[in-house]
C-alpha positions, 0 to 999 in steps of 0.5 A: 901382355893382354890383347886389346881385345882381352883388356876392353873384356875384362870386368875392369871398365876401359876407358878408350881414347881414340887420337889422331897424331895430327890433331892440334890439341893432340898434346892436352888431350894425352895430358888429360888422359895421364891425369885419368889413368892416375885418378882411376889407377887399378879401377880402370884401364886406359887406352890411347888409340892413334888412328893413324898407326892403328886403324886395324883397331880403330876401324870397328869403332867408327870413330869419325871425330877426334878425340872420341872417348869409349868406355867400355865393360865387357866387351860392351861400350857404356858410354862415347863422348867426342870433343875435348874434354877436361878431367872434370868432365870426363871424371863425370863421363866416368862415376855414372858408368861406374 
């Protein structure tokens, strides 16, 4: 099994969501994200973040606001978005990283 760090990496584009379990739209956040990882399923890998359990990944990130979604290519961040997000939007987020 790769590390976080070897996935965010690899030339195949990452999208990283950071949560916080104690969110109130916790649970439609995770939902949406399920909806990517099967819409983008080979083309891009998809990692969920709880700070609350993983700050030692979380921390370099600066995240402040949840949910916070990166997209990352080689180890570099393309894009971050902060706030809910539908999977029309964040399809959109995406295709102009891609």
């Amino acid at each position: 099994m790769k590390t976080f760090e070897e996935v965010i990496k690899s030339a195949t584009p990452s999208l990283v969501v950071f949560i916080h379990s104690g969110e109130q739209d916790d649970k439609e956040v995770v939902d949406v994200v399920e909806e990517v990882r099967r819409k983008y399923d080979g083309r891009l890998n998809v990692l969920r973040v709880d700070e609350s359990y993983d700050q030692r990944v979380a921390a370099p990130f600066s995240v402040s606001r949840y949910p916070t979604f990166v997209l990352m290519k080689e180890g570099e961040e393309l894009m971050r978005e902060s706030g809910k997000k539908s999977l029309s939007e964040l399809s959109e987020m995406i295709e102009r990283a891609f």
